[in-house]
C-alpha positions as CSV (number, residue, x, y, z in Angstrom):
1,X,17.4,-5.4,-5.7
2,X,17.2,-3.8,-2.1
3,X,21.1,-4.5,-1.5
4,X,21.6,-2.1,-5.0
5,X,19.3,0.5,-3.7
6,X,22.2,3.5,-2.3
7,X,21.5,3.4,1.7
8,X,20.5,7.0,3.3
9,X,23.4,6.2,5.8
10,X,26.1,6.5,2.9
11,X,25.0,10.6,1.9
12,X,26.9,13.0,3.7
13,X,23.9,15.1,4.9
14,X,25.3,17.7,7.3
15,X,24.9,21.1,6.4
16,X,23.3,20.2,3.3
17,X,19.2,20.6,1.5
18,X,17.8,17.3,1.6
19,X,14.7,17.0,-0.7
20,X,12.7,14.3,1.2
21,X,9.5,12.7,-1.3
22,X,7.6,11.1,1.4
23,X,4.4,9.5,1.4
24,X,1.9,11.5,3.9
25,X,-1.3,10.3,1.6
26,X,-3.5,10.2,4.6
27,X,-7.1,9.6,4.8
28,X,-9.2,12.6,6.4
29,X,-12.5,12.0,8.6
30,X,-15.4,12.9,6.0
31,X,-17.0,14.8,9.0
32,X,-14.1,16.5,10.9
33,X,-12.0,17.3,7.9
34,X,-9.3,15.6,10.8
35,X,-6.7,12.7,9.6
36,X,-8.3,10.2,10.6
37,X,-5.3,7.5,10.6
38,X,-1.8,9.1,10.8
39,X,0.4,5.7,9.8
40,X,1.8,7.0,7.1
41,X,3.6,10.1,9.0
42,X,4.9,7.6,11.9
43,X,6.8,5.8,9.7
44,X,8.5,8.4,8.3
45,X,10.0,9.5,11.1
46,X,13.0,7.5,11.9
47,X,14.4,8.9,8.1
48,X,13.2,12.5,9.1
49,X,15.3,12.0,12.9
50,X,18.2,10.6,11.3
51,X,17.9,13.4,8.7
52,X,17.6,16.1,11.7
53,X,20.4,14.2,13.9
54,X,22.9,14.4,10.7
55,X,22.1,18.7,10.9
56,X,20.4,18.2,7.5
57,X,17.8,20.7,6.4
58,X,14.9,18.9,4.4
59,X,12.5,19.8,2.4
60,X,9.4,17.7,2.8
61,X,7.4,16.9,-0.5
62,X,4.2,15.2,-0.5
63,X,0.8,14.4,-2.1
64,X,-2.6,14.6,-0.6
65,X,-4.9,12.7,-3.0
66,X,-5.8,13.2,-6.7
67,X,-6.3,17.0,-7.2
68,X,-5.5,16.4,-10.7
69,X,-3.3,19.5,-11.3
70,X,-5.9,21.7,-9.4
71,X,-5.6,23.7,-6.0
72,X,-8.3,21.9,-3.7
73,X,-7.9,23.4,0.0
74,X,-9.0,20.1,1.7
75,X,-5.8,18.1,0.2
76,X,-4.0,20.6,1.7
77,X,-1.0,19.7,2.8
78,X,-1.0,22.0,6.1
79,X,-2.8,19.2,8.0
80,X,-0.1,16.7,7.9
81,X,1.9,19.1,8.3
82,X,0.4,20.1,11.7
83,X,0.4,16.5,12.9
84,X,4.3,16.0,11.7
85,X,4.9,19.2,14.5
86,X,3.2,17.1,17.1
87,X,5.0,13.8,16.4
88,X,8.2,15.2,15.5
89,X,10.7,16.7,18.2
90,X,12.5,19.2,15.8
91,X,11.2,22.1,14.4
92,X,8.7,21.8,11.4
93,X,7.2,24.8,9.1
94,X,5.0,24.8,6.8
95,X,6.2,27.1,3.8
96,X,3.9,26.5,0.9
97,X,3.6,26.0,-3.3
98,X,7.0,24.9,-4.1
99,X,7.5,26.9,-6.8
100,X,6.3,30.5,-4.6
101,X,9.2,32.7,-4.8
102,X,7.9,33.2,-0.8
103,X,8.5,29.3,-0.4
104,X,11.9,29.2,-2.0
105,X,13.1,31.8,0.3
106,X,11.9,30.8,3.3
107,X,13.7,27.2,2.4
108,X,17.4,28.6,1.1
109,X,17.5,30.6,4.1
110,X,16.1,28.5,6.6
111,X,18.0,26.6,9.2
112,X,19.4,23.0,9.1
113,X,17.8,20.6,11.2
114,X,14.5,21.7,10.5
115,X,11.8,20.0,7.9
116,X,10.0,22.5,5.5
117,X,6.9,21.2,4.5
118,X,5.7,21.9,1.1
119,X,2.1,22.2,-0.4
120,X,0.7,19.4,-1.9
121,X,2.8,18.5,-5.1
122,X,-0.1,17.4,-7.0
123,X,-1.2,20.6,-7.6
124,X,0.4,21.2,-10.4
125,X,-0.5,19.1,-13.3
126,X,2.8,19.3,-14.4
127,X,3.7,16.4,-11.6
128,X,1.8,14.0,-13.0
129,X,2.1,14.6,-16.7
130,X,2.5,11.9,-19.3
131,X,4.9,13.7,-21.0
132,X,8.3,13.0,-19.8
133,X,10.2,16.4,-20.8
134,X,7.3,18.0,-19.2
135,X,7.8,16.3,-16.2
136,X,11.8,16.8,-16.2
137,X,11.4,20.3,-16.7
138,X,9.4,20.8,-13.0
139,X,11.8,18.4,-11.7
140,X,14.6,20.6,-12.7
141,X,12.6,23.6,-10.8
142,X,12.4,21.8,-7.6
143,X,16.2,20.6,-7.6
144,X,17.7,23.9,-7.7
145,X,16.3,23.9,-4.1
146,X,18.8,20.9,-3.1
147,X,21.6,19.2,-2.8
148,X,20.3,15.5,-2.1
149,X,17.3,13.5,-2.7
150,X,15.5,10.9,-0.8
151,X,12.4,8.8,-1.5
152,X,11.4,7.4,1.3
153,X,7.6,7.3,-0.7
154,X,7.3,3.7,-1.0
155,X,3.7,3.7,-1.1
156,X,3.9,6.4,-4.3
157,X,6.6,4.4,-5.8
158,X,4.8,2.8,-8.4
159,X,3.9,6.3,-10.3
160,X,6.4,7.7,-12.9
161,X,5.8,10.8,-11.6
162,X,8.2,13.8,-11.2
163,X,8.9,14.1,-7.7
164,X,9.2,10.5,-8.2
165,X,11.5,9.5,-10.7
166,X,12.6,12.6,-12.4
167,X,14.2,13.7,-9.1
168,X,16.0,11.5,-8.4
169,X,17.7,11.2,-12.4
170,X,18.4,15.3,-11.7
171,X,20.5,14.9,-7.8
172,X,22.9,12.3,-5.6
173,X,20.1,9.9,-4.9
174,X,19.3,7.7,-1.5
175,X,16.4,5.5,-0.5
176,X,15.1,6.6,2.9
177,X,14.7,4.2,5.6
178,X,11.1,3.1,5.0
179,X,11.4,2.6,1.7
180,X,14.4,0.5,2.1
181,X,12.4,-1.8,4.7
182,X,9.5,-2.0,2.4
183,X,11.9,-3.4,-0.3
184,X,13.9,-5.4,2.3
185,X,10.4,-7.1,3.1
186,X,8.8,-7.8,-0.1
187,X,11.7,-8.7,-1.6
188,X,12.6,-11.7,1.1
189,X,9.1,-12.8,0.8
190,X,9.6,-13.6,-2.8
191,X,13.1,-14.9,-2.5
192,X,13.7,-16.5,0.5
193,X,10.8,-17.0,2.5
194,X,10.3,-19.6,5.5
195,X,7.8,-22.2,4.2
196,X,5.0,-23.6,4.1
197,X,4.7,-19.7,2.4
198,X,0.8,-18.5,2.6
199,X,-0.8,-15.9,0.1
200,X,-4.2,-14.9,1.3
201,X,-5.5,-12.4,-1.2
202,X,-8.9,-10.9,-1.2
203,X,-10.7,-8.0,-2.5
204,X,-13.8,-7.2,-4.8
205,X,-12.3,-8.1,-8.1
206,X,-9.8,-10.6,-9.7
207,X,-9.0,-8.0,-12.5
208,X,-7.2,-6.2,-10.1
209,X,-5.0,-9.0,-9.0
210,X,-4.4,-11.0,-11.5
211,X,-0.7,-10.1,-12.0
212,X,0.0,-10.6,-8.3
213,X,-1.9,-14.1,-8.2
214,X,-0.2,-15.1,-11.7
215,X,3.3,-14.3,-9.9
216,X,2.3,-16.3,-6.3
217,X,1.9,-19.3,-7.8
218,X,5.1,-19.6,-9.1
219,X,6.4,-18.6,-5.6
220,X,3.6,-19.7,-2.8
221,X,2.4,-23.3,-1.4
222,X,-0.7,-21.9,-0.4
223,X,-3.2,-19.3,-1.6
224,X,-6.6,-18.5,-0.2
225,X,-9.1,-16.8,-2.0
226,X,-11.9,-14.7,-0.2
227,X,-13.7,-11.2,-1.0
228,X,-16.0,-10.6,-3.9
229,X,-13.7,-12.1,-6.7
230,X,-14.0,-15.6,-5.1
231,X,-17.4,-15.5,-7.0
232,X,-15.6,-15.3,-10.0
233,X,-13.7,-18.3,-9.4
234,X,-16.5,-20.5,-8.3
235,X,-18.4,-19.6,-11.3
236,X,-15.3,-20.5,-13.6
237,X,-15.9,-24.4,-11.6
238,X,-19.8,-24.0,-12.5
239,X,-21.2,-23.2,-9.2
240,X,-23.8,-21.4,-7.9
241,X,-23.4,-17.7,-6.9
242,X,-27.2,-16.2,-6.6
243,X,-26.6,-12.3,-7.7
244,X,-23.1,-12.4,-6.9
245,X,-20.5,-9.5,-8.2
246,X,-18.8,-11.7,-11.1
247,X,-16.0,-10.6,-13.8
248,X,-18.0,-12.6,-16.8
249,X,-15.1,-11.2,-18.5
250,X,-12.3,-13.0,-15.9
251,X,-14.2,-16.4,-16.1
252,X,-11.5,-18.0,-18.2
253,X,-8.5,-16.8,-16.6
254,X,-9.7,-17.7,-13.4
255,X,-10.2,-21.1,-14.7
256,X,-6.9,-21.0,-15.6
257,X,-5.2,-19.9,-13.0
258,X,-6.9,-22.9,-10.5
259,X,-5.6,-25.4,-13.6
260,X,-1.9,-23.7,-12.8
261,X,-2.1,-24.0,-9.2
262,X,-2.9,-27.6,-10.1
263,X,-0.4,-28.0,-12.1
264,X,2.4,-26.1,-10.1
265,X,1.4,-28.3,-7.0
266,X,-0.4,-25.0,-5.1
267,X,-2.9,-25.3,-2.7
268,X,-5.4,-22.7,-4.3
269,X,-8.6,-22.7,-2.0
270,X,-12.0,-21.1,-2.7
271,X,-14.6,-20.6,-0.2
272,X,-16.8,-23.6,1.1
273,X,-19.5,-21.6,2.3
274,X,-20.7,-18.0,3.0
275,X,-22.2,-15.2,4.4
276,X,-25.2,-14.0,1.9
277,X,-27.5,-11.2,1.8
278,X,-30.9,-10.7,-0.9
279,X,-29.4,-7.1,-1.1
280,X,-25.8,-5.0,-0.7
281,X,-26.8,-3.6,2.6
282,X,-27.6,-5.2,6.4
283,X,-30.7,-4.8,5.7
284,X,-31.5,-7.5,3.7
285,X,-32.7,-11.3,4.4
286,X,-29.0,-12.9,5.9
287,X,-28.0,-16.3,5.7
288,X,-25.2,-18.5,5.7
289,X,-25.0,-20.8,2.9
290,X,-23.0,-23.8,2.5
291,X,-20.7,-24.1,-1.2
292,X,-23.6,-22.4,-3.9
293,X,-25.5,-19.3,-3.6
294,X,-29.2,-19.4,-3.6
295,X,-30.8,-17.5,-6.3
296,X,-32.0,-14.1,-5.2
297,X,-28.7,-13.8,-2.7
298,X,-25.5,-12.6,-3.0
299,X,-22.5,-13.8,-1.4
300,X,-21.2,-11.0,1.5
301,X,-18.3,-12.8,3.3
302,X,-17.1,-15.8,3.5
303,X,-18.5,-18.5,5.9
304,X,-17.6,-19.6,9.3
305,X,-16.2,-23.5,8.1
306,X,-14.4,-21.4,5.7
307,X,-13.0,-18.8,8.1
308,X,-11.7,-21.8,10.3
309,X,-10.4,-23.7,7.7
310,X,-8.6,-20.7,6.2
311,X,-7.4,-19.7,9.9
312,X,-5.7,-23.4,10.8
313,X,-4.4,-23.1,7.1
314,X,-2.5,-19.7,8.2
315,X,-1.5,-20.5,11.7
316,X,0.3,-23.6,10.3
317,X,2.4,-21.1,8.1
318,X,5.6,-19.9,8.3
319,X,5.2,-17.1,6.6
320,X,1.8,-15.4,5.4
321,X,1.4,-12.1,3.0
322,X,-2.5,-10.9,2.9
323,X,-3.8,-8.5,0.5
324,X,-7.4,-7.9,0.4
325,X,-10.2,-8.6,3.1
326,X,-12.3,-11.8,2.7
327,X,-15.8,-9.9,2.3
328,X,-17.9,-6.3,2.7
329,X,-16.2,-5.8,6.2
330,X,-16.9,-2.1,6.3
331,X,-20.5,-3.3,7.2
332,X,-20.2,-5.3,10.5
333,X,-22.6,-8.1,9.6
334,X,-19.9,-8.9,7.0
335,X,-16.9,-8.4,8.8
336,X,-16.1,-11.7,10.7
337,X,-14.6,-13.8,7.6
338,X,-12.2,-10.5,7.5
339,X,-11.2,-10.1,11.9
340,X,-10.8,-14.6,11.6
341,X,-8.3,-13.8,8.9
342,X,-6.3,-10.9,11.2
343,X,-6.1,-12.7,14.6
344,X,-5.6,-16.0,13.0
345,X,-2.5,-13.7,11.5
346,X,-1.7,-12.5,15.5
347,X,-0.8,-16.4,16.3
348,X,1.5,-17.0,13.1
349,X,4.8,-17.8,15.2
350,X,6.6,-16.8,11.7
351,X,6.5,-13.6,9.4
352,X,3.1,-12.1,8.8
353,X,3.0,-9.0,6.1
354,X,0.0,-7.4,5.6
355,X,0.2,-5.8,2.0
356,X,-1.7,-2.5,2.3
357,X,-5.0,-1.3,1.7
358,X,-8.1,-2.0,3.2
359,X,-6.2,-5.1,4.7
360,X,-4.6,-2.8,7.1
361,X,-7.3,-1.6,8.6
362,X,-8.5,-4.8,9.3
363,X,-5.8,-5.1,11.4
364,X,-5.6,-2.5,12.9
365,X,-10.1,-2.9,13.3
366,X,-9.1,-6.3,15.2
367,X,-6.8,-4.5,17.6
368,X,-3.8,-6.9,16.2
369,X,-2.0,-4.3,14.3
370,X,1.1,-4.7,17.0
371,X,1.2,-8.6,16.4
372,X,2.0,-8.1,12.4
373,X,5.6,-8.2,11.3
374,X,5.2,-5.8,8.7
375,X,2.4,-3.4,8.0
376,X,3.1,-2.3,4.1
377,X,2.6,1.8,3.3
378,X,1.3,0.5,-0.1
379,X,-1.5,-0.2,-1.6
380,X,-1.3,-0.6,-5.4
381,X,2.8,-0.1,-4.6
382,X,3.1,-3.7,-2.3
383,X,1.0,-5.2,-5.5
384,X,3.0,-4.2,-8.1
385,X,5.6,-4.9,-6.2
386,X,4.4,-8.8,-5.5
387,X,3.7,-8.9,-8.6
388,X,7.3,-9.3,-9.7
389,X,7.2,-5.6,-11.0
390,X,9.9,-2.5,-10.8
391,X,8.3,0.0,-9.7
392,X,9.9,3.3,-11.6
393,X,10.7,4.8,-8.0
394,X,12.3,2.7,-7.5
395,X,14.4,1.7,-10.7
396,X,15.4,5.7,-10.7
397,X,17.1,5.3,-7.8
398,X,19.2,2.2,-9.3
399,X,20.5,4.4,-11.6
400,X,23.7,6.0,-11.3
């Protein structure tokens, strides 16, 4: 699919009004009101410098969280806009709602080689909407301000949303250099990956990840379950979990899925013993536990024979994709299951992806965010993507 997707470097870009959908979601400190990780603008810069060398001028369009069609001044968009300046060694402006006659002008009559950040697209509703003619319509507002589009959004390309797909139906077309390694990435994990192939996938619930473990097995040798939804699957085999966050409603398909993995030859692996508190919190009564959970305790991370096991399991990979950390590491009590899992990914001598999400911060938490071959901008975006999906961002731009 990625060889289909039309390169940046084939668009003639001098002289002309790039509109550039990036991704610069970024989380802000709660306290500060700062941005509190700024990954998402780094790696959009070698598309915005290729863009600035060519003597393109771009318009930069973004969201900011879920403002739901409504102005909210701390998703602002003048924040990341501030940090682009700093990171950035051409000139960047910040010019405002998109569709503020103020805006417009200052982007037809500004200069090439300089980015002209917009305000946070989701602030109209119309972005968003279900309603695909709705949706066209803004589209069609926007491109009258260029001559090109770019999505180099990867980590937004899962939405049908206008900036997204509607775009890109409306102007010349190109995938940005981001998005095109995201998709070169994914894409040679699931078609031509160096084996033994390693899925460690974690997280609070299995309902989330079905799809993605449904499509592994029919692609991994290994997977390794940890984080909250490994409850679910030890109750599907009749074990104890104590109070233990279980999907009653997943208990069958989890069943299932270990009888596939069976059946497909996989290595599916559950935890063999954990971390377990009497309550969510550190403050409860701790205590590692070996298979079942005691009654009165719930399971909080996954043991240290389990975090070994799973560590010589992933150093003797080839390649390893992880998606989801193996218990509540935000709490550091329950965080050790999670760092075994990112340095045991530092000493992979093959291809390590980390698939987004809270899984990147883990990373990045056990200072091994440098030893990673690829860090995915993604969240539900990588998933969808592993899952064997299209993602509509995508698909618009495979269109001629």
């Amino acid at each position: 699919m990625s060889s289909k997707v039309p390169d940046l470097q084939l668009a003639d870009v001098q002289g002309q009004a790039v509109l550039l959908r990036a991704d610069f979601n970024v989380p802000f400190d709660k306290e500060t009101g700062e941005i509190s990780d700024d990954t998402r603008i780094q790696r959009t810069l070698p598309t915005l410098e290729y863009l600035m060398r060519e003597g393109a001028k771009v318009l930069l369009i973004s969201h900011v969280g879920r403002p739901k069609g409504q102005v909210v001044e701390s998703l602002s968009m003048r924040k990341p806009a501030e940090r682009l300046k700093e990171l950035l060694n051409f000139p960047v402006e910040f010019i405002g709602d998109v569709l503020d006659d103020g805006a417009r002008e200052a982007f037809q009559k500004g200069k090439s080689q300089t980015v002209y950040v917009a305000e946070n697209i989701r602030f109209h509703a119309e972005e968003t909407s279900k309603e695909k003619s709705v949706r066209k319509a803004f589209a069609q507002k926007i491109a009258e301000l260029g001559n090109v589009y770019v999505n180099d959004a990867f980590g937004a390309s899962h939405r049908a949303h206008a900036s997204i797909v509607e775009l890109a139906e409306i102007l010349p077309h190109y995938a940005g250099k981001l998005l095109k390694q995201e998709i070169d990435v994914l894409e040679s994990l699931l078609t031509s990956p160096k084996r033994p192939l390693t899925a460690v996938i974690g997280g609070a619930k299995i309902s989330t990840k079905i799809g993605v473990l449904e499509f592994l097995l029919n692609k991994v040798d290994t997977i390794l379950i940890g984080g909250a939804m490994a409850y679910t699957f030890l109750k599907a085999r009749a074990l104890e979990v104590g109070n233990s966050m279980v999907e009653t409603d997943y208990l069958s398909k989890a069943f299932q899925i270990v009888d596939k993995a069976d059946y497909k030859q996989v290595r599916l692996e559950l935890p063999i013993d954990h971390i377990a508190s009497t309550e969510f919190s550190e403050k409860g009564k701790i205590k590692t536990m070996g298979r079942e959970i005691a009654p009165g305790y719930m399971g909080m991370d996954i043991g240290p024979k389990t975090a070994d096991k799973y560590s010589k399991i992933i150093r003797e990979s080839a390649t390893v994709f992880w998606n989801g950390p193996m218990g509540v590491f935000e709490m550091d009590k329950f965080a050790k299951g999670t760092l075994a899992i990112a340095k045991a990914m530092a000493k992979v001598k093959g291809t390590t992806v980390v698939g987004g999400g809270d899984s990147v911060y883990a990373v990045k938490k056990a200072g091994v965010a440098d030893k990673m071959t690829h860090i995915s901008t993604g969240g539900g975006a990588t998933l969808e993507f592993m899952e064997g999906k299209v993602l509509p961002g995508i698909e618009a731009l495979l269109s001629e």
